[in-house]
ZALODO-931835 format. One line per 2 residues: number of its first residue (from 1); their letters; for each residue x, y, z of N, C-alpha, C, O. Coordinates in Angstrom, 2 decimals. Layout:
REM residues N
NUM) a) X Y Z X Y Z X Y Z X Y Z ~ ...
***
This chain:
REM residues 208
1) xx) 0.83 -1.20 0.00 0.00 0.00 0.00 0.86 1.25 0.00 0.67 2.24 -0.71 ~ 2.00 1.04 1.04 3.13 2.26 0.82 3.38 2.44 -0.58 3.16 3.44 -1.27
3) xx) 3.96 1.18 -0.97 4.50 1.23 -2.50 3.78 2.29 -3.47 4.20 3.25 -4.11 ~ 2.44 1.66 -3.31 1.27 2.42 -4.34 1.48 4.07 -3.97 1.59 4.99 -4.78
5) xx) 1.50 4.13 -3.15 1.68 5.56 -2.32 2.65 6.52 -3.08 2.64 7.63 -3.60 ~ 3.49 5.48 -2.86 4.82 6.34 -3.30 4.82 6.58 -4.38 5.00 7.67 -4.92
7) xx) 4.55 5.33 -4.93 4.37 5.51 -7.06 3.77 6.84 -7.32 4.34 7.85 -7.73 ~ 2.02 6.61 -6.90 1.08 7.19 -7.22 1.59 9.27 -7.05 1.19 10.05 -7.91
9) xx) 2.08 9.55 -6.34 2.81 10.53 -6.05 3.89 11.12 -6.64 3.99 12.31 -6.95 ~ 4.82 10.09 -6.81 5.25 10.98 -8.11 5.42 10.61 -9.67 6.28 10.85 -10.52
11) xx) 4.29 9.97 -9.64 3.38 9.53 -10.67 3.03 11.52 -11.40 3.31 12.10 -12.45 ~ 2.17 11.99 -9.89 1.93 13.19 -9.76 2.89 14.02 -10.45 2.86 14.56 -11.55
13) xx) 3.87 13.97 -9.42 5.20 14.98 -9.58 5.58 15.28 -10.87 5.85 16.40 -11.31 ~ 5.59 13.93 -11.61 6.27 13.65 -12.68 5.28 14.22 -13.97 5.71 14.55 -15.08
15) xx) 4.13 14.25 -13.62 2.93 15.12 -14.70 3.01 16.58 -14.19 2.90 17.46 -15.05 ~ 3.20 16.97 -12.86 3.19 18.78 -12.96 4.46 18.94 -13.26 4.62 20.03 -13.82
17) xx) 5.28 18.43 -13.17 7.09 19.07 -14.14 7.24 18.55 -15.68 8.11 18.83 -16.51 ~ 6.04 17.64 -15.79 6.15 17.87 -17.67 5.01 19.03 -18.04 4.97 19.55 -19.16
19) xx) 3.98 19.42 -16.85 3.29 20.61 -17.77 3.95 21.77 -17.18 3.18 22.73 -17.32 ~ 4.74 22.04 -16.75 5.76 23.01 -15.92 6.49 23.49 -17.21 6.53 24.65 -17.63
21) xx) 7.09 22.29 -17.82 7.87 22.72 -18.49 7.56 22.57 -20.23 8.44 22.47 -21.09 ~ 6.11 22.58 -20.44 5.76 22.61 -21.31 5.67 24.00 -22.06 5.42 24.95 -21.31
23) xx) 5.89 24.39 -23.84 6.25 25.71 -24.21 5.24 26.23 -24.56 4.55 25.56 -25.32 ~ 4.71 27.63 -24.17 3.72 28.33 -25.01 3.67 27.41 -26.45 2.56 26.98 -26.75
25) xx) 4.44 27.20 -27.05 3.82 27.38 -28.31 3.12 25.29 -28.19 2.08 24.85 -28.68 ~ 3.61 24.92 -27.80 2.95 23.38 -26.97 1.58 23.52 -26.69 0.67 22.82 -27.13
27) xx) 1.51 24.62 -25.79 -0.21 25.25 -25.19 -0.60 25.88 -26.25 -1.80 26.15 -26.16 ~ -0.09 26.25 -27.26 -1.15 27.30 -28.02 -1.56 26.32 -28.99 -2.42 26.80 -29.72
29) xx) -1.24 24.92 -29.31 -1.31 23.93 -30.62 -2.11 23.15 -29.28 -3.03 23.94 -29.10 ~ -2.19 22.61 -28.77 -3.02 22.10 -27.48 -4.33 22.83 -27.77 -5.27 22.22 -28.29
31) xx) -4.40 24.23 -27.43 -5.59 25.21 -27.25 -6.25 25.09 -28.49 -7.47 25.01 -28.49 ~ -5.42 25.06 -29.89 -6.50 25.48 -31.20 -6.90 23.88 -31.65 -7.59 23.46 -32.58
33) xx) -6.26 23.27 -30.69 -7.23 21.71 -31.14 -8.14 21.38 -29.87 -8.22 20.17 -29.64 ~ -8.80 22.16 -29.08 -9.90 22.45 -28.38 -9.19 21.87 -26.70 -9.70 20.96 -26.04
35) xx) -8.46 22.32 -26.46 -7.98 21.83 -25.11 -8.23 23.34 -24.37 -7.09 23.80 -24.30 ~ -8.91 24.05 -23.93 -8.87 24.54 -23.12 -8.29 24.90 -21.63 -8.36 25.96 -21.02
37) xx) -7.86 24.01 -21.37 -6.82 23.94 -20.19 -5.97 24.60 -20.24 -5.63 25.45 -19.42 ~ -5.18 24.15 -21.83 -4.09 24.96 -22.46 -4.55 26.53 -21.81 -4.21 27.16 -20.81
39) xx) -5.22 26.72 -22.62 -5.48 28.39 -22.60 -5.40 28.86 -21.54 -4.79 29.93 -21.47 ~ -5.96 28.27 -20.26 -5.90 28.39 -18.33 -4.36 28.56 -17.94 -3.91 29.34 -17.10
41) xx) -3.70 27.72 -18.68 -2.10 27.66 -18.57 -1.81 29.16 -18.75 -1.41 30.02 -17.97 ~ -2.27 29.17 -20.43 -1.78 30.39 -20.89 -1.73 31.74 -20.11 -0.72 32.27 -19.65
43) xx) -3.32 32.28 -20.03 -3.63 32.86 -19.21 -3.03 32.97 -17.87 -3.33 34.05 -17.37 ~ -2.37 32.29 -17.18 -2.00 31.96 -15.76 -0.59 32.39 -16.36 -0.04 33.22 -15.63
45) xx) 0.09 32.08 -17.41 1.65 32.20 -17.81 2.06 33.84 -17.83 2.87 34.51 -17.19 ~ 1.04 34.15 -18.94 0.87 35.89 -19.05 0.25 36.89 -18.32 0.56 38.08 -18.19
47) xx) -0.35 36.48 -18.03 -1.18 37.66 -16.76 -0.64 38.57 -16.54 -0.78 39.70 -16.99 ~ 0.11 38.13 -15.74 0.74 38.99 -14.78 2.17 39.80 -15.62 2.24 40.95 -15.18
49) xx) 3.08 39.59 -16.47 3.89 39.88 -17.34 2.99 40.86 -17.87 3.26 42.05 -17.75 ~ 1.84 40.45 -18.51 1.36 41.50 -19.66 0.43 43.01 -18.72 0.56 44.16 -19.14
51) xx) -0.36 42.71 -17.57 -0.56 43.58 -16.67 0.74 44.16 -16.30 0.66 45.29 -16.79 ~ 1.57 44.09 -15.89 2.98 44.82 -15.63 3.21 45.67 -16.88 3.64 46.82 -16.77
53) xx) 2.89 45.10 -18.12 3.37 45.54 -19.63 2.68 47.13 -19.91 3.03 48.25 -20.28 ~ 1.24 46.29 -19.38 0.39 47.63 -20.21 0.36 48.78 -19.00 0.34 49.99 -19.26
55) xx) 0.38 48.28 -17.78 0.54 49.34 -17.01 1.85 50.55 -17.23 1.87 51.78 -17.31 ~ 2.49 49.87 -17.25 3.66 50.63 -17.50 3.38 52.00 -18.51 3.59 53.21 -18.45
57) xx) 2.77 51.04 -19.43 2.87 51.81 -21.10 1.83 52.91 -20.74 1.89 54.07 -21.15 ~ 1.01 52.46 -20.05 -0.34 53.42 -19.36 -0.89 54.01 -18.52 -1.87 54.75 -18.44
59) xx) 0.40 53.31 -17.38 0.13 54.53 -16.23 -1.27 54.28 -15.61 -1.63 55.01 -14.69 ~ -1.90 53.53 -15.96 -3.26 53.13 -15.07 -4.05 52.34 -15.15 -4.83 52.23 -16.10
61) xx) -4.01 51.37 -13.84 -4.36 49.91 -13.59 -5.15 49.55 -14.16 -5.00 48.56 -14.88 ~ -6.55 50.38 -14.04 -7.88 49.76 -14.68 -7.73 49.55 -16.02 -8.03 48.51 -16.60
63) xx) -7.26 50.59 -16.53 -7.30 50.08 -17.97 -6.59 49.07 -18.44 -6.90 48.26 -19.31 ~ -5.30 49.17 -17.64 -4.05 47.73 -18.16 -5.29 46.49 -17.77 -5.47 45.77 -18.74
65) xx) -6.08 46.16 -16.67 -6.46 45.09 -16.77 -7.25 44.70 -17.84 -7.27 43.55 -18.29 ~ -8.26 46.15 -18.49 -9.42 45.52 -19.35 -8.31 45.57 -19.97 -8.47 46.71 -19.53
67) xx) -6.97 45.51 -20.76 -6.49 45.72 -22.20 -6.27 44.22 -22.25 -6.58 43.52 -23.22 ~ -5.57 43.69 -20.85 -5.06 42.45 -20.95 -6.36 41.62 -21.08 -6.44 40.72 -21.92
69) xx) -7.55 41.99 -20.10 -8.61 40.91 -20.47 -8.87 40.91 -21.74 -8.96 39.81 -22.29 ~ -9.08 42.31 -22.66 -9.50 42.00 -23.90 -8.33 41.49 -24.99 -8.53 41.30 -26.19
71) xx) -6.95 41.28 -24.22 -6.08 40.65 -25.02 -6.50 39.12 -24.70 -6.35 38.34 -25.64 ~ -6.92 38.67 -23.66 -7.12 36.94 -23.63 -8.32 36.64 -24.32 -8.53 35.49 -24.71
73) xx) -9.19 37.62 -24.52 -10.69 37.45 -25.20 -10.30 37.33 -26.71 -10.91 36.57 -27.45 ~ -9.25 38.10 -27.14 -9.25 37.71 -28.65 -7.81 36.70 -28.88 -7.52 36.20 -29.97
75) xx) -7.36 36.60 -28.18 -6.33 35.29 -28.31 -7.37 33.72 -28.12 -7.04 32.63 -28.59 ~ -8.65 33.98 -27.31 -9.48 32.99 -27.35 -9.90 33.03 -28.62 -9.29 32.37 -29.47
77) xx) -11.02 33.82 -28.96 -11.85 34.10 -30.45 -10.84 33.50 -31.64 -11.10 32.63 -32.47 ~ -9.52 34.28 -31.43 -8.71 34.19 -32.64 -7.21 33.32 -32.55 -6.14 33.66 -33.04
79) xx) -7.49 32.18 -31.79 -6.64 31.26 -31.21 -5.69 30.22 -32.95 -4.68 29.58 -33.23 ~ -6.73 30.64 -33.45 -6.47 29.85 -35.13 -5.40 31.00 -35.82 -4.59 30.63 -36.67
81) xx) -5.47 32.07 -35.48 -4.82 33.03 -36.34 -3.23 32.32 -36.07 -2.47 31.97 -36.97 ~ -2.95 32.22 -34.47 -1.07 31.80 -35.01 -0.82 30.99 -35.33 -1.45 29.96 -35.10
83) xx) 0.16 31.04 -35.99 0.99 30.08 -36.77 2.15 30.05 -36.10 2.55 31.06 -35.53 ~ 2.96 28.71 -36.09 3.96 28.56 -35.52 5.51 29.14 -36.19 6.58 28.55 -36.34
85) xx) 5.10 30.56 -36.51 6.41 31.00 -37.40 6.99 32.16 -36.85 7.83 32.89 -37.37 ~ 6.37 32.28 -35.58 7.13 33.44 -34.60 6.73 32.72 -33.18 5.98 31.75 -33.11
87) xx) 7.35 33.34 -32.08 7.27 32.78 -31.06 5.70 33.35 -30.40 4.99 34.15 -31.01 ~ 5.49 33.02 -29.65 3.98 33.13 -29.46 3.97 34.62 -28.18 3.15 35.54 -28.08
89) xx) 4.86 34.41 -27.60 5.10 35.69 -26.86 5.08 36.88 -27.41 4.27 37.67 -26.93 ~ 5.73 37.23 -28.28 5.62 37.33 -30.00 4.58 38.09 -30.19 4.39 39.31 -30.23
91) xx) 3.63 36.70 -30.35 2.53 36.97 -30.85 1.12 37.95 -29.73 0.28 38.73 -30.17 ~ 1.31 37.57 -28.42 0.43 37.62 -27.25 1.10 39.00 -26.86 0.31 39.56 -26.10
93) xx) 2.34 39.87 -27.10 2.70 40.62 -26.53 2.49 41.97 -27.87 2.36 43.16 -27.58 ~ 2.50 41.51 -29.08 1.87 42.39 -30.28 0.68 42.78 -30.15 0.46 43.97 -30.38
95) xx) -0.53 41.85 -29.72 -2.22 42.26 -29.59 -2.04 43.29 -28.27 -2.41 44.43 -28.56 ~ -1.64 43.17 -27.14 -1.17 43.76 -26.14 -0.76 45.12 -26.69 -1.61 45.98 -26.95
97) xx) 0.43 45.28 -26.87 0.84 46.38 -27.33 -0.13 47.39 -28.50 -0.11 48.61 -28.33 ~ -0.88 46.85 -29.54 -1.35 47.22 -30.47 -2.57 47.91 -29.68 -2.74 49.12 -29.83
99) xx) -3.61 46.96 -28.66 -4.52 47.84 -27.81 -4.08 48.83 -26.92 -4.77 49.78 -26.55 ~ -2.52 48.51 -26.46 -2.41 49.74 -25.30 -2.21 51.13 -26.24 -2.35 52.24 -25.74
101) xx) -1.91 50.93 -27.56 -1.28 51.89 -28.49 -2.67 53.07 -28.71 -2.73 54.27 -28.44 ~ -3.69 52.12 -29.32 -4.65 52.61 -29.59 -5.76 53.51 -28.49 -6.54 54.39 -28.89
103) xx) -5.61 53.06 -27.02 -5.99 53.32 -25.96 -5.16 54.82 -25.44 -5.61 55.62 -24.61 ~ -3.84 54.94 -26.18 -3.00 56.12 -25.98 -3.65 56.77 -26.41 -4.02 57.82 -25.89
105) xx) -4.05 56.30 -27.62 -4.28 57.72 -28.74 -6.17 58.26 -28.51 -6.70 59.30 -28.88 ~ -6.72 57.15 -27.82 -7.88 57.65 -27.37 -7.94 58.62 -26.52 -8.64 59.61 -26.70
107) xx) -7.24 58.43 -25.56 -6.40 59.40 -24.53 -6.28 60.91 -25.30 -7.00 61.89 -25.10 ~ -5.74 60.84 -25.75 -5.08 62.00 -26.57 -5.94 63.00 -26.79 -5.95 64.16 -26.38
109) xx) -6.99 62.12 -27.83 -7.97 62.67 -27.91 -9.27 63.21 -27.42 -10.11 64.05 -27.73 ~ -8.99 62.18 -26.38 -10.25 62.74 -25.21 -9.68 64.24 -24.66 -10.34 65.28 -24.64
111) xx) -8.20 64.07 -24.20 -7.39 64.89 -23.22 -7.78 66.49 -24.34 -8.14 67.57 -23.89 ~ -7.60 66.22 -25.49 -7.39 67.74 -26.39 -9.00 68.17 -26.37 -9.29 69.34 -26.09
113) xx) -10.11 67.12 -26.71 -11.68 67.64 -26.39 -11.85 68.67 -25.41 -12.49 69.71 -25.30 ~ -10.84 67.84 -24.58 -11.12 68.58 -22.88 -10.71 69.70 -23.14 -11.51 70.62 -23.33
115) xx) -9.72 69.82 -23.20 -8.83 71.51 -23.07 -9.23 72.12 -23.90 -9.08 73.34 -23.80 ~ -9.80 71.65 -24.93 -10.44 72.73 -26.38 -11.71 73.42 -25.70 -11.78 74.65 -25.68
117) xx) -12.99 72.42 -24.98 -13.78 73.02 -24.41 -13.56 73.72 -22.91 -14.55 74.02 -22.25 ~ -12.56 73.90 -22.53 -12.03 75.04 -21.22 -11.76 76.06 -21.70 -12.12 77.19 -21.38
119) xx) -10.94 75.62 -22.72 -10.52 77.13 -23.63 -11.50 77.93 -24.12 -11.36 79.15 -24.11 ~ -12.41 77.44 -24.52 -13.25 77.97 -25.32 -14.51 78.72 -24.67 -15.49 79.26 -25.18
121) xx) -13.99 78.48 -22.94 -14.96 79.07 -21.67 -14.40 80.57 -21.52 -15.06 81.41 -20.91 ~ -12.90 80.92 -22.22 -12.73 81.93 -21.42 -12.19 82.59 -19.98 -11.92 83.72 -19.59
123) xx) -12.19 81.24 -19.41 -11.40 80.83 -18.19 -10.08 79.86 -17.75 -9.71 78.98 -18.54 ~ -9.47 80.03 -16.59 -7.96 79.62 -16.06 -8.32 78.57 -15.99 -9.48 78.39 -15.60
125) xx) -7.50 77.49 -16.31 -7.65 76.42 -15.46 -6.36 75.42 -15.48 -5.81 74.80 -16.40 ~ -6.10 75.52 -14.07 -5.20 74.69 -13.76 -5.02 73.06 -13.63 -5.52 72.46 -12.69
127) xx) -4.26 72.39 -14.66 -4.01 70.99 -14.55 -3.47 70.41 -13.19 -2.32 70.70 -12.89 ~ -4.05 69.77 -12.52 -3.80 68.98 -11.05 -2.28 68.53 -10.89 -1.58 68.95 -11.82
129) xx) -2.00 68.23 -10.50 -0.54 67.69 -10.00 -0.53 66.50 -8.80 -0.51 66.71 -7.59 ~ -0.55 65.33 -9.42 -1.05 64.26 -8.68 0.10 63.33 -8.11 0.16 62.16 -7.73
131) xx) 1.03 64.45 -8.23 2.40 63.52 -7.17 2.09 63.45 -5.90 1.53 64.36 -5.28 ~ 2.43 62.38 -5.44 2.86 61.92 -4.08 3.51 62.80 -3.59 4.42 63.16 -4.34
133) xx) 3.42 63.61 -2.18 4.23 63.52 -1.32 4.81 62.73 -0.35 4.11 61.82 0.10 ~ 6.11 62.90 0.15 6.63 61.98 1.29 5.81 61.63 2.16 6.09 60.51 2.59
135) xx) 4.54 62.25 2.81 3.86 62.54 3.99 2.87 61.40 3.42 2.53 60.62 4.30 ~ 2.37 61.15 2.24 1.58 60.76 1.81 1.65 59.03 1.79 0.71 58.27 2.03
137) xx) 3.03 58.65 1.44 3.45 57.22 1.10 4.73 56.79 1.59 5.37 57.36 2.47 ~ 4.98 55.99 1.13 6.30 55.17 1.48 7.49 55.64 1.09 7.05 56.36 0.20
139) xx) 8.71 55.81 1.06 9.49 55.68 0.39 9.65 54.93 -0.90 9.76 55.40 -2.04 ~ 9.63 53.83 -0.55 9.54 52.59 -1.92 8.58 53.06 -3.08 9.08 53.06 -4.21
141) xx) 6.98 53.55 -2.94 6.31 53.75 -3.06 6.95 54.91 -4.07 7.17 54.91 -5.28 ~ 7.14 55.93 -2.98 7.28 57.15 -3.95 8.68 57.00 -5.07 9.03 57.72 -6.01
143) xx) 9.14 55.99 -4.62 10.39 55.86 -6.19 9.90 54.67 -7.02 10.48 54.25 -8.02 ~ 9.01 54.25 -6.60 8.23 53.71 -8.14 7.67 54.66 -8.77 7.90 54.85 -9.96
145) xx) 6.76 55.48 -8.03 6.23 56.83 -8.68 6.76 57.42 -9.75 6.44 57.54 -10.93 ~ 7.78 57.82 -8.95 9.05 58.64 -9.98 9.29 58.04 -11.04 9.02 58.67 -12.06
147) xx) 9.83 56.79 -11.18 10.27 55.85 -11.98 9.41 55.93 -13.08 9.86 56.13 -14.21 ~ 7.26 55.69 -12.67 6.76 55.29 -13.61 5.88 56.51 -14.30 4.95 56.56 -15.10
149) xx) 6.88 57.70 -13.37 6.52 59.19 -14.73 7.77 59.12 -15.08 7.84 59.25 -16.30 ~ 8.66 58.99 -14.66 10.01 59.18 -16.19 9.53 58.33 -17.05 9.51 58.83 -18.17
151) xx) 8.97 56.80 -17.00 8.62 56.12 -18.21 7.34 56.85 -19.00 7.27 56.95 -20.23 ~ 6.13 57.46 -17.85 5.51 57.62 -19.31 5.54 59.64 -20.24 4.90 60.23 -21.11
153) xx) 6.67 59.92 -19.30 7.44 61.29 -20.34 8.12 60.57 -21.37 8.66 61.25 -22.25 ~ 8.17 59.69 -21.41 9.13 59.10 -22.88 7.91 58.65 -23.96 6.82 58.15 -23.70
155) xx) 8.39 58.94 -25.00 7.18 59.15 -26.25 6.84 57.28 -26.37 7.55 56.33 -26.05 ~ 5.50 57.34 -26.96 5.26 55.72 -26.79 6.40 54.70 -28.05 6.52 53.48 -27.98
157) xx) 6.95 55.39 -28.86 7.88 54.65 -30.04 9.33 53.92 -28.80 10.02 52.90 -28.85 ~ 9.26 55.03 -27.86 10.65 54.84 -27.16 10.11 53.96 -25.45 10.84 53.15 -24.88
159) xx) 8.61 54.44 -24.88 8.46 53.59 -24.30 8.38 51.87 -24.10 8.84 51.07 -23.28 ~ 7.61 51.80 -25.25 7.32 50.28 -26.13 8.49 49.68 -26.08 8.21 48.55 -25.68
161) xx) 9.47 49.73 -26.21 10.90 49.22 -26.25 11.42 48.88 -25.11 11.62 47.72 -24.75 ~ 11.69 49.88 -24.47 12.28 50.10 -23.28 11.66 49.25 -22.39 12.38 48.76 -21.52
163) xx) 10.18 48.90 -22.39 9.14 48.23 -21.50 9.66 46.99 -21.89 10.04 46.12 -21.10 ~ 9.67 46.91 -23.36 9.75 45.23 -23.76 11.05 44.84 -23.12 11.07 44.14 -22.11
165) xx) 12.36 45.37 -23.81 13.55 44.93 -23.25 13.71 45.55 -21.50 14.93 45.45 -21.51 ~ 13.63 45.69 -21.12 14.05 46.31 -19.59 13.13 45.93 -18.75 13.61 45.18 -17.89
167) xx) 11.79 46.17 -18.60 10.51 45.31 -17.66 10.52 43.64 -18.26 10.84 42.64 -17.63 ~ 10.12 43.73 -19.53 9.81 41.97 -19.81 10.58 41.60 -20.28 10.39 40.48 -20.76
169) xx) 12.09 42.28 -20.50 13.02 41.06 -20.50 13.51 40.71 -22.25 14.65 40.40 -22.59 ~ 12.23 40.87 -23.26 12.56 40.07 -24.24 13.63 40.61 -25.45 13.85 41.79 -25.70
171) xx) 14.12 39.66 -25.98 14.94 39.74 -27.00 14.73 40.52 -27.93 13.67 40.43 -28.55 ~ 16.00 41.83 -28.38 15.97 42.50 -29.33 15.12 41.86 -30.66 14.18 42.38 -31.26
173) xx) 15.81 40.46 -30.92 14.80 40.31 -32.05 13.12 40.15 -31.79 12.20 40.50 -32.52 ~ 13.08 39.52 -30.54 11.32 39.33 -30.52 10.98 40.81 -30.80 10.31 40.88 -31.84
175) xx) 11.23 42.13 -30.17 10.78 43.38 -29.67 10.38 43.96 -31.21 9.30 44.54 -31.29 ~ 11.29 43.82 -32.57 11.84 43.87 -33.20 10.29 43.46 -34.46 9.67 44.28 -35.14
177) xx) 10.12 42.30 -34.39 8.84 41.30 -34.84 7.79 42.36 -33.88 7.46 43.46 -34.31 ~ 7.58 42.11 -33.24 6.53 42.87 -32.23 5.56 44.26 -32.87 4.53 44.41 -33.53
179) xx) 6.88 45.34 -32.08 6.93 46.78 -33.14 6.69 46.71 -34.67 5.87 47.45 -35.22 ~ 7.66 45.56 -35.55 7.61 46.05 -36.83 8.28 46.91 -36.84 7.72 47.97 -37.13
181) xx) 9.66 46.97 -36.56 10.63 47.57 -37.24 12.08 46.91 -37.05 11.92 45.74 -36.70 ~ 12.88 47.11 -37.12 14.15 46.94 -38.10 15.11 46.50 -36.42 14.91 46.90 -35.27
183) xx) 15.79 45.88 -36.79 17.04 45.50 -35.34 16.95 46.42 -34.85 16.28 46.96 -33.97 ~ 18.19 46.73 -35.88 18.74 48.34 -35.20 18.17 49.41 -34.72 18.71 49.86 -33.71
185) xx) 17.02 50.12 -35.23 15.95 50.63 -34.83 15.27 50.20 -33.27 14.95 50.96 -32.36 ~ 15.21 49.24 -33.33 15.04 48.89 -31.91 16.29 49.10 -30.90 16.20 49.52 -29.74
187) xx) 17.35 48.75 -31.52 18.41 49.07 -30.43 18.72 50.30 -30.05 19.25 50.65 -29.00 ~ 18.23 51.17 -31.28 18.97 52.58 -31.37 17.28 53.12 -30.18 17.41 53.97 -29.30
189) xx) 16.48 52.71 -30.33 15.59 53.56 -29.19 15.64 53.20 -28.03 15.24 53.92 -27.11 ~ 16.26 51.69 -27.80 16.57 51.19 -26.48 17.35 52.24 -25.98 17.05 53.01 -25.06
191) xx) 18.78 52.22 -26.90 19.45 53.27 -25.88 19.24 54.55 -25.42 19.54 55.05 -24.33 ~ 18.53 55.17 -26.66 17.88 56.36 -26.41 16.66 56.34 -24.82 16.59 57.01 -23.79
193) xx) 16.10 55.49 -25.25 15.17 55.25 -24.25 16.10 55.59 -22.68 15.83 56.38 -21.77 ~ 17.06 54.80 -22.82 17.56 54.58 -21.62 18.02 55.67 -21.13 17.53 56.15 -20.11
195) xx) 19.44 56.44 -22.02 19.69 57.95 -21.68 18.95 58.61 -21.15 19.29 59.24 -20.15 ~ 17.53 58.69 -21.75 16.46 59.53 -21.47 15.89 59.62 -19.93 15.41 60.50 -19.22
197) xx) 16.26 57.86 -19.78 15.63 57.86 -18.39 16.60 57.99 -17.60 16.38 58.07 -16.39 ~ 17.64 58.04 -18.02 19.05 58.28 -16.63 18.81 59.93 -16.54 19.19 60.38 -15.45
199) xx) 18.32 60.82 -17.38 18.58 61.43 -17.35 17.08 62.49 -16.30 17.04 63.50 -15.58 ~ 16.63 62.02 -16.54 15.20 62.28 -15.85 15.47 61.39 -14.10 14.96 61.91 -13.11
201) xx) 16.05 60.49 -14.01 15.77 59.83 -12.82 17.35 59.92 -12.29 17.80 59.00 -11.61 ~ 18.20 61.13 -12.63 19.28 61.60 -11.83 18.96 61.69 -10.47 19.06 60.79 -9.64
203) xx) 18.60 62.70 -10.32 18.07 62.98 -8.84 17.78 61.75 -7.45 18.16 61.54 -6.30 ~ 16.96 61.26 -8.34 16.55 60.03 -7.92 17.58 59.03 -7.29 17.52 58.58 -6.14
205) xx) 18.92 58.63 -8.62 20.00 58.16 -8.28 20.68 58.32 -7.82 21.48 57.40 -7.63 ~ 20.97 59.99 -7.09 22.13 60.72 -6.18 21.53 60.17 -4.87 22.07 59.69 -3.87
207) xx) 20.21 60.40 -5.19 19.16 60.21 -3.75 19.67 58.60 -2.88 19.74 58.27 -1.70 ~ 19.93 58.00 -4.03 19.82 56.51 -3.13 21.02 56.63 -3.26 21.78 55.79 -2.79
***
């Protein structure tokens, strides 16, 4: 009965470290031949990477979550579209990016409606200033703050990059496929990107 015990167990073991180490693109050919589980994987793999992603790019939670939910809603719907000829991260971090892009530019346009109809009152009006003070938060707290307005003063061509390689990590060439544009181009805004932010988050760095 021990015996069985023991088997049966890492019987177990031995099935959660082969789906442990099973690859997106494993789960995504799993998922479009109706395995759903896959997709639970998926979902559970990216979440949290791609919420980190869009926040960044956006500066505000609520929306990073609906972008990411409506990124798993059409990776469901449109689970047939990939093909196994880019990496799937690739692929899941392009729909991502493409809604947070479009969500900028809604922004934009809401933000200029606004100020066109203030202007057009005849009256002052002062834009808020929604920094933290010390009194207000943490330390820790307030140098993420900092951190995540130097990222979004950087234009979205140079944020997008900088997010991909420096927050998520990925490879010049994935970033590269992603964007739709050229190596070098990507490298050349990485660094830019980066200058930009040493240069904005000086203070910051004398500080610590």
């Amino acid at each position: 009965m021990v015996k069985e015990a023991v088997f049966f167990m890492n019987k177990i073991e031995s099935e959660v470290q082969a789906k442990t180490q099973t690859t997106d693109e494993e789960l995504i050919a799993r998922f479009q031949q109706g395995d759903n589980y896959a997709f639970d994987l998926l979902v559970k793999r990216y979440k949290e990477p791609l919420l980190n992603f869009v926040f960044r790019f956006l500066g505000d939670a609520t929306e990073a979550e609906d972008i990411v939910q409506e990124t798993f809603l059409r990776l469901f719907k449109n689970k047939h579209y990939y093909k196994e000829i880019a990496k799937f991260s690739t692929w899941i971090y392009t729909i991502a990016g493409n809604l947070a892009k479009t969500e900028l530019r809604r922004r934009h346009r809401r933000k200029f409606f606004s100020i066109s109809h203030f202007m057009s009152q005849d009256k002052d009006y002062d834009i808020p200033d929604d920094r933290r003070t010390p009194e207000q938060t943490t330390d820790s707290v307030i140098t993420d703050a900092i951190i995540q307005k130097a990222i979004q003063k950087l234009s979205p061509k140079f944020k997008e990059v900088i997010l991909l390689r420096d927050i998520q990590e990925l490879s010049y060439e994935e970033i590269a496929q992603i964007v739709d544009i050229p190596l070098g181009t990507v490298k050349s805004r990485v660094n830019r990107a980066r200058l930009k932010l040493q240069e904005d988050l000086k203070d910051l760095m004398n500080r610590e």
